[in-house]
C-alpha positions as CSV (number, residue, x, y, z in Angstrom):
1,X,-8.8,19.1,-22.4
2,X,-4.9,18.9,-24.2
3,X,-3.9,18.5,-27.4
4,X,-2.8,14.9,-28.1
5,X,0.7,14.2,-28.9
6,X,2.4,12.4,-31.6
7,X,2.9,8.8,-30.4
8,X,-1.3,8.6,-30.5
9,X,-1.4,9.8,-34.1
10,X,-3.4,7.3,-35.8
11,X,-4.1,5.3,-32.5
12,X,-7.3,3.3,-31.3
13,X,-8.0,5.1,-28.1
14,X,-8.7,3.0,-25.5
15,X,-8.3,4.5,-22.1
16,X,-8.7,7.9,-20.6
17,X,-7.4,8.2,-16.8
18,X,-7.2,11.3,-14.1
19,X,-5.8,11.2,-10.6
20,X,-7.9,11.5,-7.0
21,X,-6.8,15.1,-7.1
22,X,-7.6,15.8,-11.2
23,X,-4.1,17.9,-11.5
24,X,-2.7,14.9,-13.5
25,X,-4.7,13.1,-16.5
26,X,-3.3,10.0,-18.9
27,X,-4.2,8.7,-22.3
28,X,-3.8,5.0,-23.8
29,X,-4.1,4.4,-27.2
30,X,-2.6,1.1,-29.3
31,X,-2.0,0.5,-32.9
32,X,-1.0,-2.7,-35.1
33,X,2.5,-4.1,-35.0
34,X,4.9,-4.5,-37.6
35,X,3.6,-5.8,-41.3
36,X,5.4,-9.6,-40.5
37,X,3.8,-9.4,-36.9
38,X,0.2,-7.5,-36.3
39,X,-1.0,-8.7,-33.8
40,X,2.0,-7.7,-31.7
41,X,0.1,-4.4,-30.7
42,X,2.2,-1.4,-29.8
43,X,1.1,0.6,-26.8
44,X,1.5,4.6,-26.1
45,X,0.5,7.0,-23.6
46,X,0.5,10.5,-23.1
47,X,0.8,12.1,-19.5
48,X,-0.6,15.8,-18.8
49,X,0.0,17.6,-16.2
50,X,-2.7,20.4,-15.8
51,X,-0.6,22.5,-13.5
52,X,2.2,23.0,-15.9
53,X,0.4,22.1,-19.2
54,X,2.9,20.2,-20.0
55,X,2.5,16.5,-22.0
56,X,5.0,13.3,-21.7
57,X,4.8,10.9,-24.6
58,X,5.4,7.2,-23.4
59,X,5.1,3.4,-24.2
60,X,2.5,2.0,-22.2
61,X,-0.6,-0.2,-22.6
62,X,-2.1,0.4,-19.8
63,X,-2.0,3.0,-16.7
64,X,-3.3,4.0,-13.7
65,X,-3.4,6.1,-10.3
66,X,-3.0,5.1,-6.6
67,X,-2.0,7.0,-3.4
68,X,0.5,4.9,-0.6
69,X,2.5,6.2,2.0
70,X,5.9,5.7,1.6
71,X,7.8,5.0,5.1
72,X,9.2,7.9,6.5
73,X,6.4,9.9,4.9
74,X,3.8,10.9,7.2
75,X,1.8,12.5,3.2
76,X,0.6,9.9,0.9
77,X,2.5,10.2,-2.5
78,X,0.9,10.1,-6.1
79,X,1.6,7.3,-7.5
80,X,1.3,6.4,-11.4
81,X,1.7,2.4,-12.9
82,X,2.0,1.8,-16.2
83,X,2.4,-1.4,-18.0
84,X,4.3,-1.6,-21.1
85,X,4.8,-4.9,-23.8
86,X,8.4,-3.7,-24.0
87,X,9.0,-5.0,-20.0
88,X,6.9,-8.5,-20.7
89,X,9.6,-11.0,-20.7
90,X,11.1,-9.4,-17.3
91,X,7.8,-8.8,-15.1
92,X,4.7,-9.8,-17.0
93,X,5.7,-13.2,-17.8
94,X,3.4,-14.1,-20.3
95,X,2.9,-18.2,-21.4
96,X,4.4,-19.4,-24.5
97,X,0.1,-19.2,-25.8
98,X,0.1,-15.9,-24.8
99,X,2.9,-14.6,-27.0
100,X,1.2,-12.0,-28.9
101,X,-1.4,-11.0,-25.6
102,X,-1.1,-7.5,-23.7
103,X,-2.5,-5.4,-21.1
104,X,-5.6,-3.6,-21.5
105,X,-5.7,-2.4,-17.9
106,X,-4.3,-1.6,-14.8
107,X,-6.8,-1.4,-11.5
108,X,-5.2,-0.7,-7.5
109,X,-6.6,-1.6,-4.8
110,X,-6.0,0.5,-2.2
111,X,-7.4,-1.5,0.6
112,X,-5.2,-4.1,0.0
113,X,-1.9,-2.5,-1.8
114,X,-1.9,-4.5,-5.1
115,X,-1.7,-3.5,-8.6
116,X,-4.1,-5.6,-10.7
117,X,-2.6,-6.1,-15.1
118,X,-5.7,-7.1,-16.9
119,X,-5.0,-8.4,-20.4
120,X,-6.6,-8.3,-23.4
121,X,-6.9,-12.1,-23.4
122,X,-7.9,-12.5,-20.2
123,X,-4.5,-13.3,-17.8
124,X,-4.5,-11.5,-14.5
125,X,-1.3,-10.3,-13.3
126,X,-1.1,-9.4,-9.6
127,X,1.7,-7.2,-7.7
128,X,2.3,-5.7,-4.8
129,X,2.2,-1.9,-4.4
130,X,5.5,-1.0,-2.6
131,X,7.9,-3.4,-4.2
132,X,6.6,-4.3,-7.3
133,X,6.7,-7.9,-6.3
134,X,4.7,-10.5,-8.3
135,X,2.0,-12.2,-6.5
136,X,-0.1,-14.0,-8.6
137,X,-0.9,-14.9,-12.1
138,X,-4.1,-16.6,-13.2
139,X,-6.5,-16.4,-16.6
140,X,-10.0,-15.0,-15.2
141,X,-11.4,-15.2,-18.6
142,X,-11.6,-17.4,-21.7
143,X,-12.8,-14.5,-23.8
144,X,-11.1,-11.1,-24.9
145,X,-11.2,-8.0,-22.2
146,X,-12.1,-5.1,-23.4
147,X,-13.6,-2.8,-20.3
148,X,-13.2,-2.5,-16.4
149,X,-13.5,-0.4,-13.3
150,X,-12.4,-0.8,-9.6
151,X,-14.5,-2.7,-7.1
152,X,-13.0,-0.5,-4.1
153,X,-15.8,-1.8,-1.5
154,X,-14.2,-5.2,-2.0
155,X,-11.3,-4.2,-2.7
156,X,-10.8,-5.7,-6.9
157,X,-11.9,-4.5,-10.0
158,X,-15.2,-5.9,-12.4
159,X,-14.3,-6.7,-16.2
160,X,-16.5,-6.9,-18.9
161,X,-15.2,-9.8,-21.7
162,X,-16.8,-10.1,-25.1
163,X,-19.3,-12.2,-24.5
164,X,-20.8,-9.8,-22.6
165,X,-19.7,-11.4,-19.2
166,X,-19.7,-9.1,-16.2
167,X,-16.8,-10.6,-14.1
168,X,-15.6,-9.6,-10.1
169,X,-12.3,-10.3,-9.1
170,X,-10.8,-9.0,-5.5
171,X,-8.3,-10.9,-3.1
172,X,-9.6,-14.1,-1.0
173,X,-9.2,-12.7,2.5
174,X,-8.9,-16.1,4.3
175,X,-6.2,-17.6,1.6
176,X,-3.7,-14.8,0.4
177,X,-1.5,-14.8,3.2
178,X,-0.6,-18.6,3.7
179,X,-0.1,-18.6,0.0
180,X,2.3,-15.4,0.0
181,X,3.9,-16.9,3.4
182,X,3.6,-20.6,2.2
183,X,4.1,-20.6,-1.5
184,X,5.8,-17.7,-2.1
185,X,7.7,-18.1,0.6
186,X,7.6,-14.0,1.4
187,X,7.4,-13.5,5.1
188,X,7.6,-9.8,4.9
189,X,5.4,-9.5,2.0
190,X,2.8,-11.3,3.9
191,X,3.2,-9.1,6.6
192,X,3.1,-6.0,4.9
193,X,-0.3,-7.2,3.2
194,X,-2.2,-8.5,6.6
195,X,-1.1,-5.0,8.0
196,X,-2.6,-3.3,4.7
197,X,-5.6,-5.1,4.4
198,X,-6.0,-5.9,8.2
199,X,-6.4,-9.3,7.9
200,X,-7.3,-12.1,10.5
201,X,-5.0,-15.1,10.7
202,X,-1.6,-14.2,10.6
203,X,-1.1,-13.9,14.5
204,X,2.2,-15.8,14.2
205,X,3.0,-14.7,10.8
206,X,3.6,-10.7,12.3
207,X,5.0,-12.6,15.8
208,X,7.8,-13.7,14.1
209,X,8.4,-10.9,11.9
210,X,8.5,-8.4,15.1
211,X,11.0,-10.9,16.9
212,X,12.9,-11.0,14.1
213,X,12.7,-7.2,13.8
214,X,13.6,-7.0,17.3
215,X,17.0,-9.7,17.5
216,X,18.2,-7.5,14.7
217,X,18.1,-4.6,16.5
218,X,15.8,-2.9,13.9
219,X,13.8,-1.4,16.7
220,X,12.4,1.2,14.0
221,X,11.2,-1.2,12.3
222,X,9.6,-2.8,15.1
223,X,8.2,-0.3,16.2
224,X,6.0,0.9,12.9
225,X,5.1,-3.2,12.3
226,X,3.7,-3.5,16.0
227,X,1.9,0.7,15.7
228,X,-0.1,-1.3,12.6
229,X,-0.2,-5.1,13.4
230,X,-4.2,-6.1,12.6
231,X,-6.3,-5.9,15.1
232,X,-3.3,-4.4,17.6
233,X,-2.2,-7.7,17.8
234,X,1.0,-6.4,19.3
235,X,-0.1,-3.4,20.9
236,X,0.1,-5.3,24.6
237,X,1.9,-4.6,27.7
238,X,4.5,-7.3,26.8
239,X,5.2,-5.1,23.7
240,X,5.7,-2.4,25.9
241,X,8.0,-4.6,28.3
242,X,10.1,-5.6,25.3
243,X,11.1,-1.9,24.5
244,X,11.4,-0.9,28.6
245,X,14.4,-3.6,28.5
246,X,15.8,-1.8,25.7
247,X,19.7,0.4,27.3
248,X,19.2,3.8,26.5
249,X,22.2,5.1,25.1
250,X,23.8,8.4,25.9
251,X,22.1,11.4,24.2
252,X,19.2,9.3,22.6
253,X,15.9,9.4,23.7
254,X,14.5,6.0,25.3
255,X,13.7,3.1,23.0
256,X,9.9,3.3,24.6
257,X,9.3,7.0,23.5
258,X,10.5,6.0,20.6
259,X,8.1,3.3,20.4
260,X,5.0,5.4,21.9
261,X,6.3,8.4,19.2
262,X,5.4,6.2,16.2
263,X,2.0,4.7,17.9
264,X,0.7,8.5,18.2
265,X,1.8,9.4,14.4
266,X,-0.9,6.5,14.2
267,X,-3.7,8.1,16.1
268,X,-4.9,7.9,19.7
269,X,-3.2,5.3,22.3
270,X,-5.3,2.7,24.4
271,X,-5.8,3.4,28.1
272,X,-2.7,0.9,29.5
273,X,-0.5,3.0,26.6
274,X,-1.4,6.6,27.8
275,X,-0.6,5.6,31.2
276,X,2.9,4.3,30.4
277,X,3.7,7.4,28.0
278,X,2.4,9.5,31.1
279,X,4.4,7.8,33.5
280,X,7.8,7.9,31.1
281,X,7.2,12.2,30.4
282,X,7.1,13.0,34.0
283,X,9.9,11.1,34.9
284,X,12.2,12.5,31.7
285,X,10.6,16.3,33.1
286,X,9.0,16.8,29.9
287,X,5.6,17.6,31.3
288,X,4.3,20.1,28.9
289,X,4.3,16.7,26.2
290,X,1.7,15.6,28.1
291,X,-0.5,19.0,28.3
292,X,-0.1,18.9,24.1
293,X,-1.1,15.6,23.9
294,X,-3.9,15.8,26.3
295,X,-5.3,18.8,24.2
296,X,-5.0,17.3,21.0
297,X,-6.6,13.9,22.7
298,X,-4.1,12.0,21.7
299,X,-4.3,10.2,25.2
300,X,-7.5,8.0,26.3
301,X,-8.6,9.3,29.6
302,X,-9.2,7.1,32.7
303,X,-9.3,7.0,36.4
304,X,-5.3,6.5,36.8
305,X,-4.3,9.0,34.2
306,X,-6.5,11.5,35.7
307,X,-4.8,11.3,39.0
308,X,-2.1,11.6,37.6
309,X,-2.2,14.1,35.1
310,X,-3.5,16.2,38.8
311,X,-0.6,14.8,40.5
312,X,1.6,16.4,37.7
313,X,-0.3,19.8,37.6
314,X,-0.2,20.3,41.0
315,X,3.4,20.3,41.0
316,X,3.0,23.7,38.9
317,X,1.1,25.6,41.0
């Protein structure tokens, strides 16, 4: 509970918000326009933090809560989206007919990455996550929005419209990426979402990106799109080969552990993986790697990697 501030003073309240962890809570609430333009409704939030009980006063129509993990960060981050009329002509884009339209909600979908602008008469507005980029725009609804929830199982959010209509709107799984790749002509967007979402068909979508990735010299990069292709599309021996022909340079670790580092901050390697990482320890006499990853079973066990795991602990005794 908080006291409300101000810029909600004589405001229709129409949304109450908290986060996954319930430390931070937001409140929407919109009143008329201007006398020579009404219907150009004004927005405001208040943001509370409950750990500092502290309030920020804002202009927003809409808001909501997500969790990604920003690269680099092995913690997901909190993550708040707001949508406010003031920023319409750069990023909402409304239609000449919709001049006087604005966002009752914001969902995100966490299985795919996309933030989901919901207006009040009916326009979707899709973007993605990390960059903010637009995706899509479409009217799911001829009637006025006034209520909805996320549809994380599916990965969308339902609406209710005034006429009582209770609509479901998620991501086609088979078409978004040839349109992001094809239309929107966004290779690395499309990337980023198959990877998200792990979607089928875009095998030579994330091929290209990773040899692209990998004529550049952004090995890094390369290495964190191939750790989370879909499916381990490029979690192969040739993978592997790729980073092998990579020259060391003096005082850096190989480009392979380099590569096998960012697979384990993934989870557990495949067999053909734990042998190679095995093999490339012993010979940089870094054994006790291997004991640590073998106890937190980072490493899937098999006939070869047993023998040679014994070959290896032999040598200590």
């Amino acid at each position: 509970m908080f006291e409300r501030t101000a810029n909600l003073a004589n405001n229709q309240i129409i949304n109450y918000r908290c986060d996954p962890t319930e430390k931070w809570l937001v409140l929407i609430g919109i009143a008329p326009g201007p006398t020579e333009r009404p219907s150009l409704v004004k927005g405001s939030m208040q943001l509370f933090s409950v750990d500092q009980q502290r309030s920020q006063a804002l202009e927003a129509h809409a808001a909501s809560f997500a969790t990604i993990k920003v690269p680099g960060n092995e913690n997901p981050s909190l993550l708040i989206s707001k949508a406010a009329f003031t920023k319409k002509q750069a990023d909402l884009f409304f239609p000449p007919d919709f001049a006087d339209d604005f966002p009752v909600a914001i969902q995100i979908s966490q299985k795919y990455g996309l933030i989901y602008v919901i207006t009040k008469q009916g326009l979707l507005f899709v973007y993605d996550l990390e960059t903010a980029t637009a995706v899509y725009r479409n009217r799911i609804s001829p009637d006025s929005i006034f209520l909805t929830t996320e549809a994380p199982s599916v990965g969308g959010f339902y609406a209710i419209n005034r006429r009582g209509q209770v609509l479901l709107a998620t991501v086609n799984d088979t078409t978004i990426i040839p349109f992001v790749s094809g239309q929107l002509k966004n290779l690395e967007l499309a990337v980023s979402l198959a990877k998200r979402g792990n979607l089928p068909g875009t095998e030579n979508l994330v091929v290209q990106r990773f040899q692209e990735l990998f004529s550049e010299a952004k090995y890094k990069e390369a290495a964190e799109l191939a750790a989370e292709s879909p499916q381990g599309l490029l979690r192969t021996p040739e993978t592997v080969a790729k980073f092998q022909s990579i020259p060391v340079q003096a005082g850096q670790p190989p480009p392979l552990l380099q590569y096998f580092g960012t697979l384990l901050t993934k989870g557990k390697l495949t067999a053909f993986e734990s042998l190679e990482l095995s093999r490339l320890v012993v010979n940089q006499n870094k054994k006790n790697l291997l004991e640590n990853w073998l106890a937190e079973d980072k490493l899937e066990c098999t006939e070869d990697l047993g023998d040679l795991v014994k070959v290896i602990f032999r040598s200590f005794i």
